[in-house]
C-alpha positions, 0 to 999 in steps of 0.5 A, spaced: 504 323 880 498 327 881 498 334 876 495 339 879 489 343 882 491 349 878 492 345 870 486 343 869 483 351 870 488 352 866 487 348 860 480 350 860 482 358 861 487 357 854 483 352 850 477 358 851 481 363 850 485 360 844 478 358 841 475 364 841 479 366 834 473 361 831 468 364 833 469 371 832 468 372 825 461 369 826 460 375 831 462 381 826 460 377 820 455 383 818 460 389 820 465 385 814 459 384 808 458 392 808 466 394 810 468 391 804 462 391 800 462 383 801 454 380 798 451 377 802 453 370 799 460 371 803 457 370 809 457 363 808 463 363 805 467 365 809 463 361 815 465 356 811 473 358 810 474 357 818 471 349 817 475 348 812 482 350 814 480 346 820 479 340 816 485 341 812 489 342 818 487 337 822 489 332 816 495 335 816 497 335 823 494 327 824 499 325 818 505 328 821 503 326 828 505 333 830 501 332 836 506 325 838 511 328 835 513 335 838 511 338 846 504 339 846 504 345 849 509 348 845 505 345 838 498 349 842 502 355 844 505 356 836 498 354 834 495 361 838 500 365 836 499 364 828 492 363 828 492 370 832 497 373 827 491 371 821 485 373 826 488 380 826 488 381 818 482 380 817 482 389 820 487 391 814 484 396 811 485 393 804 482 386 805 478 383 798 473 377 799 479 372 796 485 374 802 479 375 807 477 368 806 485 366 806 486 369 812 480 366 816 482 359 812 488 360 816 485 362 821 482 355 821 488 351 820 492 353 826 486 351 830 488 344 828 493 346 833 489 348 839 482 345 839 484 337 839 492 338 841 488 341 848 484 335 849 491 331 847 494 335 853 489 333 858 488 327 856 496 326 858 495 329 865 488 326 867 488 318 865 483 317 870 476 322 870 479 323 863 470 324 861 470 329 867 477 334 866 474 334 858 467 335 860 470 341 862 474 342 856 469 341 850 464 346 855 468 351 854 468 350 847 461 351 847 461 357 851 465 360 845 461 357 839 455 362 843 459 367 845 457 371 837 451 371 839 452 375 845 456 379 841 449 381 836 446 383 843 453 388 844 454 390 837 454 397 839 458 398 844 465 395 841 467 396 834 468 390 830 475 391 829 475 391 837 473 385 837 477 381 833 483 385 836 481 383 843 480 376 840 487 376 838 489 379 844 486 373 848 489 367 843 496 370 845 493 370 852 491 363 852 498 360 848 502 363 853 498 361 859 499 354 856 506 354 855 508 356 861 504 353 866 502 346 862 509 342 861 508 335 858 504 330 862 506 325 867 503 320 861 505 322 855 509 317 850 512 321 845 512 318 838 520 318 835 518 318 828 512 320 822 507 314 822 504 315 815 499 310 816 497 312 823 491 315 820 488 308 817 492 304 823 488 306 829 482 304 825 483 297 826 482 298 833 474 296 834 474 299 840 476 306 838 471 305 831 466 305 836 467 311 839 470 314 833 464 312 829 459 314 835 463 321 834 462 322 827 453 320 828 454 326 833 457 331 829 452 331 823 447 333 828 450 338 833 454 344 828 447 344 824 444 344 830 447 350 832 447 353 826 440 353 825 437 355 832 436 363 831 432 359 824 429 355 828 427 361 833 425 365 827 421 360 824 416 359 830 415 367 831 413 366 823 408 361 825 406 364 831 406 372 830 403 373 836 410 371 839 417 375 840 423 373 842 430 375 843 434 372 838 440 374 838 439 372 847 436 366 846 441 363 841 446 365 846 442 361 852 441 355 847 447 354 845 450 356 851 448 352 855 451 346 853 456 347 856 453 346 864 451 338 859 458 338 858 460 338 865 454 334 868 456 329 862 463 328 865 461 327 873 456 322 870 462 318 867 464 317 873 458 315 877 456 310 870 460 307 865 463 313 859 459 309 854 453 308 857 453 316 858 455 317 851 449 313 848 443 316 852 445 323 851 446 320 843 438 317 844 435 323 847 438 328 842 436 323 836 429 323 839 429 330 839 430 331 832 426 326 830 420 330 834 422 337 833 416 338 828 412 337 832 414 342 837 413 348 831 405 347 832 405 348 839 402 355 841 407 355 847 412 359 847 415 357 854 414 349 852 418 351 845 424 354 847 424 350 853 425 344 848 430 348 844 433 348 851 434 341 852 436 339 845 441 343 846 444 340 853 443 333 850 446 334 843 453 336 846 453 332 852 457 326 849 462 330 846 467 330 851 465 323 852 466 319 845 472 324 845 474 321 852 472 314 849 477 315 842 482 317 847 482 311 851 482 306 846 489 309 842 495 308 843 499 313 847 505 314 841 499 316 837 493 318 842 494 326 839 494 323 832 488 319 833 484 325 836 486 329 831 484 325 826 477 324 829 476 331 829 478 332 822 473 327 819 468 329 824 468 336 821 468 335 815 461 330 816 459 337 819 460 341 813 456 336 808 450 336 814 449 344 814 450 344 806 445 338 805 439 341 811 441 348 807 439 345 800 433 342 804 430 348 806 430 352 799 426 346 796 421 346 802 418 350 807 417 343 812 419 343 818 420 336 817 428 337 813 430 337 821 428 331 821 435 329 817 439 330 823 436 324 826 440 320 821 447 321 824 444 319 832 441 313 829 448 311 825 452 312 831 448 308 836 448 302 831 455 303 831 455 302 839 451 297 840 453 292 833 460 293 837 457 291 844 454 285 841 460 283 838 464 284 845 458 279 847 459 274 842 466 273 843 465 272 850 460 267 849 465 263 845 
């Protein structure tokens, strides 16, 4: 049965509404530090809160197989409601560093319910062009991780209470357009029980530990990369004092931007094969890294940003496509736990990279630390090619 023209926008409409719980704090992430007399340390506590719930929420989903268990988009709908509820605690008057951290921790957690339960429910509607249909989906994705730093550019004109209200508001939004207008699809197989060893089970899988760890070597660049791109611009202007720049506008571009890569990504998918995509979108951003100190000593500022640019659309672009892979090489009783199983491990590498290039940074005043992300690319390309030489092996055999 061929789903509807209309599903797909709507998952791609829900999955941004929904995620914009994520990201919203970043945005009025100043307005909290001097509402509750916070110090600046905070900052990074409470960015750190959200990633955490998520990783713990993802654990706990996967080993429940709630994904596999229950209707997906009765699971997302619950998931946005809740995240919802704990979004909108952080207005209360009373809040204290501790229950701000609660509230943005579950915040977190319940996005474990959206993100990759998102991804699950396309993948049971799009079996084929599934690269093209999540290109759409982590696209969105992508706008909503810059959407913060447009906010700084709006800052004046809507309250900070506004925004996380109005964020709410659209979780809301995106769950009820998800529970009634995406019932399950044609390809689901729902899961009749717990499988506790499903998080080790799909593992055995070479084909999916390919993708998975292709995911993984890709996960460890990109949030650091994005974390670091108003630093970096910042940088340059440092270096160069003739220059200014927009940060707030060209953080958002930047970042941005990798949604159209995302997308272009998945409509190449179609015309090659998914893994080829996938290992030079991997290859270009490694490379990226490895040359980026380079480009902090040209005297061009068009030819920087232009960099940052193309870093940008290639570090996101095989995303959606090792998504697609990991979806692909599962079992459908247990392809919303495989994903979200991925999800958690692959956010948790991230915050190991941040923390790690962070500490970097105080020991060091180089540029070269952003040479540390290229270890990711390099180990995820290993793992694509040890798994084709193998494939090959065994053909010869």
């Amino acid at each position: 049965m061929k789903p509807s023209k209309l599903i797909l926008p709507v998952i791609v409409l829900s999955q941004f509404c929904c995620t914009s719980l994520w990201f919203a704090g970043n945005g009025v992430m100043p307005d909290l530090v001097t509402t509750f007399g916070l110090s600046e340390s905070a900052v990074g506590h409470l960015t750190s809160a959200v990633q955490f719930g998520f990783i713990v929420g993802t654990l706990v989903f996967a080993i429940l197989s709630i994904a596999d268990r229950f209707s997906p988009s009765k699971v997302f709908f619950s998931c946005a409601i809740l995240g919802a509820l704990f979004n909108l605690g952080v207005v209360w008057e009373g809040n204290s560093l501790g229950s701000l951290l609660s509230f943005r921790f579950f915040t977190g957690f319940f996005l474990a319910g959206i993100y990759p339960v998102g991804m699950k429910i396309a993948a049971d509607y799009f079996e084929k062009g599934l690269g093209k249909s999540l290109g759409f989906l982590v696209g969105a994705l992508v706008v909503g991780t810059a959407f913060p730093h447009l906010l700084k550019q709006m800052a004046n004109t809507f309250s900070w209470k506004a925004v996380l209200m109005a964020t709410s508001c659209l979780a809301v939004f995106g769950g009820l357009l998800m529970m009634s207008l995406v019932p399950d699809g044609p390809y689901r197989k729902p899961s009749q029980k717990i499988e506790l060893s499903a998080f080790f089970k799909v593992f055995r899988n070479g084909s999916f530990r390919s993708a998975a760890f292709g995911y993984f070597g890709h996960m460890w660049e990109l949030y650091t990369f994005w974390a670091f791109v108003p630093i970096m611009l910042t940088t340059y202007t440092l270096l160069h004092p003739t220059i200014t720049f927009n940060i707030p506008l060209l953080s958002f571009l930047i970042i941005g931007i990798g949604g159209l890569a995302c997308v272009m990504g998945g409509y190449l998918a179609q015309l090659m094969e998914t893994k080829r995509v996938a290992f030079m979108a991997l290859l270009l951003s490694g490379a990226c890294c490895v040359i980026s100190p380079l480009l902090f000593a040209q005297d061009s500022e068009v030819l920087f940003v232009a960099f940052l640019i193309f870093w940008g659309m290639v570090v996101i672009a095989d995303s959606p496509l090792f998504s697609t892979l990991v979806a692909q090489n599962a079992s459908a009783e247990i392809k919303g736990t495989a994903l979200t199983i991925v999800n958690c491990i692959g956010f948790a590498i991230t915050i190991v990279s941040i923390q790690l290039l962070n500490e970097m940074r105080t020991w060091t005043n180089s540029n070269m630390v952003y040479m540390i992300l290229a270890l990711g690319p390099i180990l995820g390309l290993i793992a694509l090619i040890s798994k084709d030489s193998s494939s090959k092996a065994r053909q010869s055999t």
